[in-house]
N, C-alpha and C positions, 0 to 999 in steps of 0.2 A: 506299820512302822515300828522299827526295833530300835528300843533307848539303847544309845552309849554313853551317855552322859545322864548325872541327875538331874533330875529338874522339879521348879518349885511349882504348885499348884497355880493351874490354868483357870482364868474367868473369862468368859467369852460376852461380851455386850453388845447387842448389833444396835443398828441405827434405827433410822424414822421409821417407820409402818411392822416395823419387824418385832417376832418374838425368837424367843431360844431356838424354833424349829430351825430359825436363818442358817443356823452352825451345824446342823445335822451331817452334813459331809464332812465338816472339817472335823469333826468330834470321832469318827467311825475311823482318821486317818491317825490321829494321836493314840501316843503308844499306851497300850491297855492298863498297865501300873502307874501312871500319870492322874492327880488327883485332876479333874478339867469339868467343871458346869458353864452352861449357857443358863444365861439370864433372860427373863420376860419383865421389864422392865413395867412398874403400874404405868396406865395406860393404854398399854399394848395388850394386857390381855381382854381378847374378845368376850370373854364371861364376867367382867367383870359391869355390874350395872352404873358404877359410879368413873368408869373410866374415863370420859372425859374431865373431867373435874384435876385429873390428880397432875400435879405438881413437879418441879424441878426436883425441889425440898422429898420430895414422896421418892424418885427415883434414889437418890441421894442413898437418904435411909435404907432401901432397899441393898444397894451397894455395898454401903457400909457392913450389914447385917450380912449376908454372903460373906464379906472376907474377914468377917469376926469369927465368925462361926464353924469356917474350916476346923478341921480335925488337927489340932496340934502335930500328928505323927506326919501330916501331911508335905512338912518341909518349910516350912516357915511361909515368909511373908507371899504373895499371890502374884502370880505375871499377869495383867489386867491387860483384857483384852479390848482394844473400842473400835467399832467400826461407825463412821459417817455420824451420825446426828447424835450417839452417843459421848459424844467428847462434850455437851454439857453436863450433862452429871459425873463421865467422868474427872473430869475438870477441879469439880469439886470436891469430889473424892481425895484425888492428891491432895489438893490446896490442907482438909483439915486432916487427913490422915496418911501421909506420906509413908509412917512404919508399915504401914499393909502393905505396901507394893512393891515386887523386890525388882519388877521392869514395867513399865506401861505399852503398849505396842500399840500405835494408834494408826488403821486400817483405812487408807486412803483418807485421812483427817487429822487433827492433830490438833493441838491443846485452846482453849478460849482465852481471849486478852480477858482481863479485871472488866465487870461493867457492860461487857455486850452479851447480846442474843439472837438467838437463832432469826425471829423475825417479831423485834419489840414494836414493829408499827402492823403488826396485823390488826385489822378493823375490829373492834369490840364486839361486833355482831357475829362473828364465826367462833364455833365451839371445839371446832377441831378443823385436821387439813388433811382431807382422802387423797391417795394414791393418786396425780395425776395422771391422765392421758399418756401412752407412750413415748409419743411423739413430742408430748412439751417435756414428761420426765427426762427424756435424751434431747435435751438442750441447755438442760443444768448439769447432767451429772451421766458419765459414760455407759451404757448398755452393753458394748465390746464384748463378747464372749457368751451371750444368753442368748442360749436355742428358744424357741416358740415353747416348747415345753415347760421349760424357767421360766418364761416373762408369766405363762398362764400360770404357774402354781403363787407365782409374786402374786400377780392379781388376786386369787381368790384368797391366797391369805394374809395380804393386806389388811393391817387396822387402821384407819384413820388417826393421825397424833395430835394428841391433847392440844389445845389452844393456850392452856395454861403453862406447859411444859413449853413451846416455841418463844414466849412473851418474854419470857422471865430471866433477868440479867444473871450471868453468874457473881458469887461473890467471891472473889479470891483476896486472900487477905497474908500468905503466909510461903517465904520466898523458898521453904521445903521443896514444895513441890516442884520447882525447876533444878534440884541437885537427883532426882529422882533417875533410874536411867530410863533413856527411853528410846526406842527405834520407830523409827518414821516408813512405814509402807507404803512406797508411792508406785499408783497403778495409774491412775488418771493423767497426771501433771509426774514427769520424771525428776527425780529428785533433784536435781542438778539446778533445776528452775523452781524446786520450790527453796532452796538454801537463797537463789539468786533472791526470790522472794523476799524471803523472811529478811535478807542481808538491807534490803528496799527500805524495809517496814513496812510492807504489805500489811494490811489490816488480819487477811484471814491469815495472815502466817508468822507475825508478829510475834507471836511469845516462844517461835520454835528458837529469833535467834538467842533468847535468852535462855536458852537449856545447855546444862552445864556436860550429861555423860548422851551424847545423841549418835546413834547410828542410823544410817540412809540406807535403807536396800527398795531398789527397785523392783517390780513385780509389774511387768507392762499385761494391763490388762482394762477392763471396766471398772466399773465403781463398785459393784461388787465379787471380789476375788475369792469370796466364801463359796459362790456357784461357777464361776469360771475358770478359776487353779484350783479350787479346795485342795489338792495335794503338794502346792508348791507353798500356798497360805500355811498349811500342817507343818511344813521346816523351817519356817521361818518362824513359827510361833515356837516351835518346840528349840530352835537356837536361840531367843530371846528366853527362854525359862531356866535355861543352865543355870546352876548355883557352884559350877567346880569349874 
C-alpha cells in the first residue's frame, strides 16, 4: 500500500484470546513508513506464568506505556486501533488519556458505558475463559469469511482470557473521551442498526450516541475483519490516521 496522505502512528489491539500475531496481515498491508505496533495485551501472552491473574488496570498500563513511548518524530498523537473484547481497556485509555489519540477506530465494537463489564457475574470459581467451541463461538459473534485454515490457526493460538480482566467494571470518569474522533467499523451488525441502536440506548451501544466527531463505515464481513478483509480493514485504518 502506497501513502498519499500523512498519517499518525498506528496501535493495533485485538480482542479476547488474541495476541499481536491477530494483526499480522493487516500490518504486512500498511504502508511501510507508517509508524504501526500490534499489542499483546498481559494476559494474552502464552509465556507468561502469572497470566491469569493480570488485570484491566494491568492491560491499561500497558496501553498507556505503548503510546507514551512512541518516537516523538513519529507524528504526534496515535490512531488506536480496538478490535472486540479490547474496548475495555481501551475504554479506559481515552477516558484518562485523551491527548494520546488523535482517532480511536473501534473494529466491530465500540466504547464501554461508565460501570459495566464484559461478564461481572462470571462465577468466582473460573480463572479464565478458553476459546469456545466453534459452534457456540458462531452464535455470539460472526465467523463469515474464515477458511478451515483461520479457524485452525485461531484454535491453536488461542489464549484463554483472564477472569480478572472479564469481571472487572470500567471506570470512566472524564467527558474527553467522547470529543475524541472516532470511526465505528461495523462488520457484524450494519451500521445503520447500530446508530438505530445507540439512538434506543441499547446498553451495548450506548455511549456510541454520545460521541461528539463519529464516522460509520461499514465493512460487511465476520467478527473478525483482520482475517477476512485484512486489505479492506488496512484502508480504512490507514484513512482514519490522516493528520492533513
Amino acid at each position: 500500500m502506497t501513502p498519499t496522505h500523512r498519517l499518525s502512528p498506528i496501535v493495533l489491539v485485538p480482542g479476547h484470546w488474541l495476541g499481536a500475531w491477530a494483526w499480522d496481515e493487516v500490518l504486512e498491508l500498511l504502508p511501510a513508513d507508517v509508524a504501526a505496533v500490534a499489542t499483546t495485551l498481559p494476559g494474552l501472552d502464552p509465556t507468561d506464568p502469572d497470566r491469569a491473574t493480570r488485570t484491566l488496570d494491568d492491560q491499561v498500563a500497558t496501553l498507556l506505556d505503548v503510546l507514551t513511548r512512541l518516537p516523538a518524530d513519529t507524528g504526534g498523537p496515535a490512531t488506536l486501533v480496538a478490535h472486540s473484547g479490547a474496548n475495555g481497556p481501551v475504554s479506559i485509555v481515552l477516558d484518562r488519556r485523551p491527548d494520546l489519540v488523535h482517532r480511536v477506530v473501534w473494529v466491530d465494537s465500540g466504547p464501554m458505558a461508565p460501570g459495566t463489564a464484559f461478564a461481572a457475574d462470571l462465577p468466582p470459581e473460573v480463572t479464565e475463559l478458553a476459546l469456545p467451541a466453534f459452534d457456540v463461538l458462531g452464535q455470539q459473534a460472526s465467523l463469515e469469511g474464515l477458511d478451515a485454515d483461520t479457524l485452525d490457526r485461531f484454535r491453536e493460538r488461542a489464549v484463554p482470557e483472564p477472569a480478572p480482566v472479564l469481571r472487572q467494571a470500567v471506570d470512566l470518569t472524564g467527558e474527553a473521551r467522547r470529543a475524541v474522533p472516532t470511526t465505528l467499523v461495523c462488520c457484524s451488525i450494519p451500521g445503520a442498526q447500530v446508530r438505530e441502536l445507540a439512538a434506543a440506548g441499547h446498553p451495548m451501544f450506548a455511549e456510541v450516541a454520545g460521541l461528539e466527531r463519529l464516522e460509520v463505515v461499514d465493512l460487511p464481513t465476520g467478527h473478525w475483519p483482520m482475517w477476512s478483509r485484512p486489505g479492506d480493514l488496512a484502508g480504512v485504518i490507514c484513512a482514519a490516521a490522516r493528520t492533513d
